[in-house]
N, C-alpha and C positions, 0 to 999 in steps of 0.2 A: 546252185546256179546263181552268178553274180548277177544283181538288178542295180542299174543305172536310177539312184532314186534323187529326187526335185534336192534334198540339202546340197548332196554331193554336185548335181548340176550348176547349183547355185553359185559354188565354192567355185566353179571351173571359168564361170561368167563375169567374177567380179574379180579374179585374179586377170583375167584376159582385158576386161576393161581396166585396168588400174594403169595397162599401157596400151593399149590402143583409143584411139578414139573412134570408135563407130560402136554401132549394135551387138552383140556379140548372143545368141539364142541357142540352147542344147534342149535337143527332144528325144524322145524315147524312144525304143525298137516298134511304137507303133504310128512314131513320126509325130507324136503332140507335141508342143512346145508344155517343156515343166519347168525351164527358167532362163531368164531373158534381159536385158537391162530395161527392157522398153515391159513394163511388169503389166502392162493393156492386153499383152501379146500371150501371157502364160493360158495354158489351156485349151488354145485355138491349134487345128491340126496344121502342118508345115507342108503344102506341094511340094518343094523342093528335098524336103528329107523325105517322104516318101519315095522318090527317084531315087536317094544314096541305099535307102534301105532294100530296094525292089533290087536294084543293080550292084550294090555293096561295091562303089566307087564312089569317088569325087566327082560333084556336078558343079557346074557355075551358069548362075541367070542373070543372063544379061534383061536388060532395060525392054529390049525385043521380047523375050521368053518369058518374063517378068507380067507383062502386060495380058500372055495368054493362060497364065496361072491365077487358080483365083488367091487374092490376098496373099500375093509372093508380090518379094521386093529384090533388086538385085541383090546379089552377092555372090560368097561359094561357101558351097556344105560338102564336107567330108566326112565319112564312118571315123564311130569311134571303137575298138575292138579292144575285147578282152575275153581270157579264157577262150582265144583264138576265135571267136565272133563277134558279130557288129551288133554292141550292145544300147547304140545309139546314134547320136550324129549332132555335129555344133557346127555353128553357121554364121559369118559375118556378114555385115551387111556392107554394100560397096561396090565399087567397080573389083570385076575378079580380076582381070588384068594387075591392077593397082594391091588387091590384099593377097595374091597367091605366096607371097616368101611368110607373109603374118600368119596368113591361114595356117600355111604346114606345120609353124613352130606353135600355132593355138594347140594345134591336134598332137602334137608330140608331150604338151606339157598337159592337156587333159589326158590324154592316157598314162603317163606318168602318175596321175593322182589317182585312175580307176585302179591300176597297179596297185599302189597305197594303199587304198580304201579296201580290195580285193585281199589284200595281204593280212589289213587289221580284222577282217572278215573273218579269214580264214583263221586267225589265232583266236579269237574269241568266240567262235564255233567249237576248236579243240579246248579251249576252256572250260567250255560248258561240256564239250562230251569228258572230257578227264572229269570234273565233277561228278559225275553221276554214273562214272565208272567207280571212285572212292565210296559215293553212296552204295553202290551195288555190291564192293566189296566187304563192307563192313556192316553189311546187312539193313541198313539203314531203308533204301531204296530195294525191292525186288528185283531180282535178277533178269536180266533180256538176254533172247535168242542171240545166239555169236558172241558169248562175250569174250571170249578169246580173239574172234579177229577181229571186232572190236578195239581190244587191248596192242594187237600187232598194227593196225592202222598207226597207233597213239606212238608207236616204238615204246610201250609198256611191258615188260617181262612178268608177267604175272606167277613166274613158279621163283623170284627175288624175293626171299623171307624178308619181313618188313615189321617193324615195331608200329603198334596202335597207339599215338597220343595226344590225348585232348587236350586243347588250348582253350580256358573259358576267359571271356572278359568281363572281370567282375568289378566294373564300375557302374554304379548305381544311377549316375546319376547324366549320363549320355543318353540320345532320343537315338529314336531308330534310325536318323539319318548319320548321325553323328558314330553311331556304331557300324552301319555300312562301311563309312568312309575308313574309321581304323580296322575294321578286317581287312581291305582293300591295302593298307599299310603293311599289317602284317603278313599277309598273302606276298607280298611282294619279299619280303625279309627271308621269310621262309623258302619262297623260291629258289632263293640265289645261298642259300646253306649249302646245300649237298647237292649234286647230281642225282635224277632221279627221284628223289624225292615230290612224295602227292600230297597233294593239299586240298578241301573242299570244306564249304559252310553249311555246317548241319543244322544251324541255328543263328540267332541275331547274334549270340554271344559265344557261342558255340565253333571251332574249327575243329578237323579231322584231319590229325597228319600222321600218313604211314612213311615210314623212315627206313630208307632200306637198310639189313642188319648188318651186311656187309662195311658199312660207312660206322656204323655202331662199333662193330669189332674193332676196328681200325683207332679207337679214340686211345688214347693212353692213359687215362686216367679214369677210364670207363666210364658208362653211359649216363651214372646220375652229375658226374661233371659235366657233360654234354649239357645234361638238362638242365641245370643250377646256371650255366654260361648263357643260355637259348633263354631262358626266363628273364634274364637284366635285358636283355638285350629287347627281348619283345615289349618290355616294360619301359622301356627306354623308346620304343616307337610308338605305342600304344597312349604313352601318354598318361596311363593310367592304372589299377593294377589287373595282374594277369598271374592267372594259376594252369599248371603245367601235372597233368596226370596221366601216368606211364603206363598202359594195361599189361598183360602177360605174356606170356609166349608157346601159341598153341599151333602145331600142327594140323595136315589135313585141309579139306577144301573151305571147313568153315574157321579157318584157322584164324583171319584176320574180321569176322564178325564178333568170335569171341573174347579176341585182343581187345576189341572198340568196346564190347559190353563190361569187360573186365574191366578198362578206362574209367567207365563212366560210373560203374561202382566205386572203385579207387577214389574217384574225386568225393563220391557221397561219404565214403566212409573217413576220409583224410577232413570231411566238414568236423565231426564228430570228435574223431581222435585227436588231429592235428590243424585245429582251426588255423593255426597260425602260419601253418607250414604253406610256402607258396609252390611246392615242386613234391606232388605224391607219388609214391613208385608201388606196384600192387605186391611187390616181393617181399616189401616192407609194411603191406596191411594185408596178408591173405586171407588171415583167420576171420575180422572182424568184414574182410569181403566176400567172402564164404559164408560169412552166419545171415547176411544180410537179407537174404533169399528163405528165410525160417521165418519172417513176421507175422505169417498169416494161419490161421485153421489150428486144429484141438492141439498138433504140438507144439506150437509158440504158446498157447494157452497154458500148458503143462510146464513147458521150460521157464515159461514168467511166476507160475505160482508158488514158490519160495518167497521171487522179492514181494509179493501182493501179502503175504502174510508178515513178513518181516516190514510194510509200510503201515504194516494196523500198531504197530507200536513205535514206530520209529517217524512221527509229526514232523519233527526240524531237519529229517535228512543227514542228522550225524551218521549215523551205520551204514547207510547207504556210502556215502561220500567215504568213507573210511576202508569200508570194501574196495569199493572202486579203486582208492588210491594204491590200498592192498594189490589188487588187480596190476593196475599200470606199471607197480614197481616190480614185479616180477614177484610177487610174493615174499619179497624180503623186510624182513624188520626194522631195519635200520633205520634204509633211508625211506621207507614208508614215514615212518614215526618223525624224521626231518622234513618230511614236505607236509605232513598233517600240522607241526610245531607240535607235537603233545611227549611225553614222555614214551617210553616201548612200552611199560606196562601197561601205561593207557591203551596204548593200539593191541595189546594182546587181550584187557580186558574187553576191549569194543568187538575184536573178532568171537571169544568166546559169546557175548553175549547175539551176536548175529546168529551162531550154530545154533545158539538156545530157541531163538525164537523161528529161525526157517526148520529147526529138526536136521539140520547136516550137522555133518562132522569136516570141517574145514582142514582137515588131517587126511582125508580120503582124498585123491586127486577128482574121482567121479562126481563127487560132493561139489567140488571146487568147479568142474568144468558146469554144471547146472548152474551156477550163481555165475558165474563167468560170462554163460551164453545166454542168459537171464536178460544181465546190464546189458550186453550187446543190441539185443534184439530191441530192448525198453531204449534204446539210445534211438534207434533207426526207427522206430515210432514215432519219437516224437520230436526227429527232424522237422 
């Protein structure tokens, strides 16, 4: 229900005096003056709007009727309506003879701005309810009764497959007012991307945007161009830098909670693997987003106790670092031994000596995947 509140009254009295010369006073649906030019008068009830309210017409007090009111002065007050009731009433002061052509154009341009005012109302009501339909959907927020008509109020289609992607902004060095202000940037950027498309603040740094699939399908150079395009560009508004992480694509009612948890793995695990990279897709880290979830209890214990044995002789972290690199390059010799700089024999003698000391056999793929999800789990630690 729309409320006539003292700013907006304010706003209606000093546009009205800027041409007219007399008093100009708007009170509320229980007839108090909330703003006035004569600012002695805010606060005190109105005889006269009391009459517009009781009767929901125009009245005018003359000098006669004036004198049988208490604390009324001439003029004429007229209802102000909106959302088809009289949500108040503004009042000149003056012979009503003399301001009836002012008055009516007073009252035509202050409800013009309750209109306004009513309008921004109502868009930032459905902002905050679209918010926390996003949260609801992506499990972030618990679910509420109707969220289906809910979503039909919104003209939200909720059975539109939609892609989960987190926008962080990872600038260090913005305060919390400063980060409000460029979400609010970005929010706006985003909106006007695609049709359809949802957006909500899961955090200071933190957005949630479900991207319908249908606008994805439709890109021609497919989605991580989408997103490589969307990343300059938010960077470019933001001001500062910004990371873009893709979750999955999962069917079912909790389809798009596990898209967002998928996200927000993605981005952990792309800190790790891909510190550099400003655009993570989880298609392209499933594995190391899949192990991520093993950190805890006697089987992380077990899958870590290889590298705990091979760290009792390995001080400087060569074998370690040479695994790994092993690891990242897909297990090939070559260009393992060019990004280590060492010769291949060197990298073949540093693998044999890793077998010696974990007890694998780096020939066995099993062998391989235990030292594999070892580093993995030992990396998400000690994030």
């Amino acid at each position: 229900m729309f409320l006539l509140d003292a700013s907006l009254a304010q706003s209606i009295v000093d546009r009205a005096m800027q041409i007219l010369r007399t008093n100009v006073n708007v009170m509320d649906e229980r007839g108090l003056i909330i703003a006035s030019g004569d600012r002695t008068r805010i606060g005190t009830r109105h005889d006269g709007a009391l009459l517009v309210l009781a009767q929901a017409r125009t009245i005018e007090i003359d000098e006669a009727m004036a004198s049988r009111l208490q604390d009324a002065r001439a003029g004429i007050n007229l209802p102000l309506r909106a959302e088809g009731r009289v949500v108040g009433v503004v009042g000149l002061s003056g012979d009503p003879a003399a301001m009836r052509e002012h008055a009516e154009l007073v009252r035509m341009a202050a409800e013009t701005m309750l209109e306004q005012a009513q309008w921004l109302q109502t868009l930032a009501r459905d902002e905050r309810l679209r918010d926390e339909l996003v949260l609801q959907l992506i499990g972030v927020a618990p679910a509420a009764a109707g969220l289906e008509a809910w979503a039909h109020q919104l003209r939200i289609d909720l059975a539109q497959p939609r892609a989960a992607i987190l926008v962080e902004l990872a600038d260090e060095v913005l305060d919390a007012d400063g980060l409000l202000a460029c979400q609010q940037r970005l929010r706006r950027v985003l909106a006007s991307a695609v049709p359809g498309l949802l957006c909500a603040a899961v955090s200071l740094r933190e957005l949630a945007v479900l991207w319908p699939q249908a606008d994805v399908d439709r890109q021609p150079d497919g989605l991580r161009a989408l997103l490589d395009k969307l990343q300059l560009r938010l960077v470019d508004v933001a001001g500062g830098p910004v990371r873009l992480a893709l979750g999955g694509h999962f069917g079912g009612s909790e389809g798009l909670a596990r898209a967002w948890q998928s996200a927000r793995a993605t981005l952990q695990a792309g800190r790790r693997h891909r510190p550099q990279d400003v655009v993570l897709c989880y298609d392209e880290l499933t594995l190391p987003v899949l192990l991520s979830g093993l950190g805890e209890g006697w089987r992380a214990e077990e899958l870590q106790r290889p590298l705990r044995r091979l760290a009792e002789h390995d001080r400087e972290g060569q074998l370690r670092r040479t695994l790994a690199t092993w690891f990242a390059h897909d297990m090939k010799a070559v260009p393992s031994a060019a990004a280590l700089h060492v010769h291949r024999n060197t990298l073949d003698y540093r693998l044999r000596k890793v077998g010696e000391l974990t007890g694998l056999d780096l020939s066995r793929l099993g062998d391989c995947l235990l030292l594999f999800i070892g580093l993995e789990l030992d990396r998400s630690l000690s994030l």
